[in-house]
C-alpha positions as CSV (number, residue, x, y, z in Angstrom):
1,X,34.1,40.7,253.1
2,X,32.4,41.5,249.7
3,X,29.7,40.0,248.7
4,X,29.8,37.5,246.1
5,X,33.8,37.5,246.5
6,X,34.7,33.7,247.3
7,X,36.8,33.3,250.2
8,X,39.8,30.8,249.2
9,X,42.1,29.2,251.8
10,X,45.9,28.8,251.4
11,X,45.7,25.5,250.8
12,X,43.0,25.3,248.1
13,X,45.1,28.0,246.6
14,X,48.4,26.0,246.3
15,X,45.6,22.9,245.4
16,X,44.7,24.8,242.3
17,X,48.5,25.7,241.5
18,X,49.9,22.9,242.0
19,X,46.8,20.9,240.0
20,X,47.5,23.4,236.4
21,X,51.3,23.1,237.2
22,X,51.4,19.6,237.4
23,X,48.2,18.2,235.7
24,X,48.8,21.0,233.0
25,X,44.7,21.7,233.6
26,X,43.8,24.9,231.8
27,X,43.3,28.0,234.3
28,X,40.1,28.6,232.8
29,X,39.1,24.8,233.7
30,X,40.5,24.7,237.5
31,X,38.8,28.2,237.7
32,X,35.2,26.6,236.9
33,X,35.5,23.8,238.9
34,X,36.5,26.3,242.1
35,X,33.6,28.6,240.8
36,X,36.3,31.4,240.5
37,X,37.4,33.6,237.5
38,X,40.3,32.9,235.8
39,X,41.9,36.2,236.2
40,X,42.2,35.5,240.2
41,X,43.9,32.1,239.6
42,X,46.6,34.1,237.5
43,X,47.1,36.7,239.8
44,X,47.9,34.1,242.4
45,X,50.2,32.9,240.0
46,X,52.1,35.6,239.1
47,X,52.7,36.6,242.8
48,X,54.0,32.8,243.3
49,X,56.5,33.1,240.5
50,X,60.3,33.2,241.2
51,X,62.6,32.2,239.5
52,X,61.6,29.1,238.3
53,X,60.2,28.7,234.7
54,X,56.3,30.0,234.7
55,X,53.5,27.5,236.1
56,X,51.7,28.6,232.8
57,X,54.7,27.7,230.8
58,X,55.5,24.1,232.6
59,X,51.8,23.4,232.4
60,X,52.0,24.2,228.3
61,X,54.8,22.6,227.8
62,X,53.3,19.2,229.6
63,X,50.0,19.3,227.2
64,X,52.1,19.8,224.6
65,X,54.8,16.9,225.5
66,X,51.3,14.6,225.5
67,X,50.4,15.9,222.4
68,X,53.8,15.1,220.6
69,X,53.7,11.5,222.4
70,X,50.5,10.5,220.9
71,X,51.7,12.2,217.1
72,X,54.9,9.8,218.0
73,X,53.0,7.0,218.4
74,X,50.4,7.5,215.7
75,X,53.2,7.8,213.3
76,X,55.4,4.6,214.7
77,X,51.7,2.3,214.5
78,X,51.3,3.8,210.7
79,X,55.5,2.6,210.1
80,X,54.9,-0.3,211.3
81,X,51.9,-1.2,209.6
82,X,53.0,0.2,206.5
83,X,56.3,-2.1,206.2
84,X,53.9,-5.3,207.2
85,X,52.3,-4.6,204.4
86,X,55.4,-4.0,202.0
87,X,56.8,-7.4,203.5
88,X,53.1,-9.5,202.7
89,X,52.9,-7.9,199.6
């Protein structure tokens, strides 16, 4: 084996995966933490995509689902404070 190359089981593999597919952790994150560069993480990826939408893309979509939560409930604490004050004033 190479020196330097990091040797990865199957199972930390499908760890990593399944940790950016359903934590939506950056690649670049899960790849720091592994002590691994991102470009190996996304080439196990793309060799685990079928048909099914794109790790990447149900990872994005999760952060941002998050993100439009919180803007939802930012907005809904701003309504409702705004018509307490209409009613008291």
């Amino acid at each position: 084996m190479p020196k330097g190359k990091p040797s990865v089981s199957k199972e930390v593999k499908e760890q990593i995966i399944k940790r950016i597919k359903e934590e939506g952790i950056p690649v670049a994150q899960a790849a720091q933490e592994h002590g691994l560069q991102p470009r190996t993480i996304y080439g196990w990826i793309s060799r685990k995509v079928t048909s099914q939408p794109s790790i990447l893309e149900v990872s994005r979509l999760r952060r941002e689902n998050q993100a439009l939560k919180e803007l939802i409930g930012q907005i809904t604490l701003e309504m409702s404070m705004a018509k307490k004050k209409a009613d008291n004033g």
